[in-house]
C-alpha positions in Angstrom: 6.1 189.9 -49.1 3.1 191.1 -51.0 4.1 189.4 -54.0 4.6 186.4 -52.5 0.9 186.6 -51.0 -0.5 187.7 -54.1 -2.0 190.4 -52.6 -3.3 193.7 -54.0 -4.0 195.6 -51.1 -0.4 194.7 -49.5 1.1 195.7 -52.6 -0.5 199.3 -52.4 0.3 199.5 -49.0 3.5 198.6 -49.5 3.6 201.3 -52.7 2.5 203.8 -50.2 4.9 202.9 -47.7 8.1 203.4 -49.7 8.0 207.1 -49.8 7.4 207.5 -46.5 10.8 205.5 -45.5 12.9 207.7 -47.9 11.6 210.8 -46.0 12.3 209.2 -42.7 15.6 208.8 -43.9 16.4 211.9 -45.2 15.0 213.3 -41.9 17.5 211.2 -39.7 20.3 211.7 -42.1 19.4 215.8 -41.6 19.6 215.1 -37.9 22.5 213.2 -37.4 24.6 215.7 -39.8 23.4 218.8 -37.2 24.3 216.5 -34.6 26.9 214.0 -34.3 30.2 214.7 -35.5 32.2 212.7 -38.4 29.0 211.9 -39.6 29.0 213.8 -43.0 32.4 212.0 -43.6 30.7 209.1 -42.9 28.2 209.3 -45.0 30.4 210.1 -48.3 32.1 206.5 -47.4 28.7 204.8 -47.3 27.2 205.1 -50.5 24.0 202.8 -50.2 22.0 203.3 -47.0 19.1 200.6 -47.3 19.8 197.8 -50.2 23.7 197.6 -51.4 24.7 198.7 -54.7 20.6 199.6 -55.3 19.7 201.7 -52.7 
């Protein structure tokens, strides 16, 4: 979305904001292997967790 408003300080947000979502995710990922069971299965089925084939 920042590109397509052609702005700079979305952009830098959004720059800033990346890094923060891969931590959240390795945090819950953490979580739910301590805590749900068949997860850890799960996840080496799922490969991609945010964008397919990317991500």
């Amino acid at each position: 979305m920042p590109l397509v408003l052609a702005s700079p300080v979305s952009f830098a947000i959004m720059l800033l904001y990346i890094p923060l979502i891969a931590k959240r995710i390795a945090n819950e990922e953490k979580v739910l292997e301590e805590g749900l069971e068949g997860y850890k299965e799960y996840k080496q089925r799922v490969k991609y967790k945010v964008i397919p084939f990317i991500w």
